[in-house]
C-alpha positions as CSV (number, residue, x, y, z in Angstrom):
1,X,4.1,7.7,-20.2
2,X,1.4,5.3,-21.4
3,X,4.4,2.6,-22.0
4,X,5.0,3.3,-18.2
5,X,1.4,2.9,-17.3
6,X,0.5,-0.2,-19.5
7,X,3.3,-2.1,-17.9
8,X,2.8,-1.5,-14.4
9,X,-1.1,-1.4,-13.9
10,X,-1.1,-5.6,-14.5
11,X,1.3,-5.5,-11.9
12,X,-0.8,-3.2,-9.3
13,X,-4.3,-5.7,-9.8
14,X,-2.1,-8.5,-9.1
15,X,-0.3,-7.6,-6.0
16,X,-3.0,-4.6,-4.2
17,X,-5.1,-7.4,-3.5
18,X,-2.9,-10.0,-1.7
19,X,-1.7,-7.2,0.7
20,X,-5.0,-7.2,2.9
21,X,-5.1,-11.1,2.7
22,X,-4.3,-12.2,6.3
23,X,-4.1,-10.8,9.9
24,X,-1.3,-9.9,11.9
25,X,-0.4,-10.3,15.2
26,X,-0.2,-6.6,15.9
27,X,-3.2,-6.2,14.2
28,X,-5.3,-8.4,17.0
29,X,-3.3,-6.6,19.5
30,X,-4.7,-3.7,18.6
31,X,-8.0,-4.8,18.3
32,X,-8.1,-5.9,21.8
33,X,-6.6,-2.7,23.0
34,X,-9.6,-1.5,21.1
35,X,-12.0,-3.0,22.6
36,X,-10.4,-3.1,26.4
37,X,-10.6,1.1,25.7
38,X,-14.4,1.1,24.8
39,X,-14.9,-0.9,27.7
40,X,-13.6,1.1,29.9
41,X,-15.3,4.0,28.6
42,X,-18.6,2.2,28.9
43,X,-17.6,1.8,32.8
44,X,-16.5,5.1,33.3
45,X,-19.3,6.8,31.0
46,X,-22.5,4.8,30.1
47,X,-24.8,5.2,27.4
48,X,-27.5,7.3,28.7
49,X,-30.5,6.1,27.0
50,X,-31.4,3.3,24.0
51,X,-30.2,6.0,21.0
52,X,-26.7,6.3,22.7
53,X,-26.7,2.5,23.5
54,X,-27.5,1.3,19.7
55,X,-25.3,3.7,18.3
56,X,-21.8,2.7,20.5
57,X,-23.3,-1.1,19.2
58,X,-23.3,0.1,15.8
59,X,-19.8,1.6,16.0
60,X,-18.4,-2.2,17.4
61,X,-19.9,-3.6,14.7
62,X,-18.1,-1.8,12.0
């Protein structure tokens, strides 16, 4: 088991980081679909007061 384990952790640091190197197209898409959706919502249903206003700005920014 630890033969198993010594062989392919290397293997795991070296490759798990170059998976979340670039962005896709679908992965835009989906942002903008994102953000076309929050948009609506603000239309639809404002923020009500400077609390609720901040905290839908601090949920775009992360």
């Amino acid at each position: 088991m630890r033969k198993i384990l010594a062989a392919t952790l290397p293997a795991l640091v070296l490759v798990l980081p170059l998976m979340a190197c670039s962005e896709g197209p679908g992965e835009s898409a989906g942002r903008s679909l994102d953000r076309a959706g929050e948009n609506i919502r603000d239309t639809i249903d404002p923020p009500k007061g400077p609390g609720e206003r901040l905290g839908r700005s601090v949920d775009r920014a992360f």
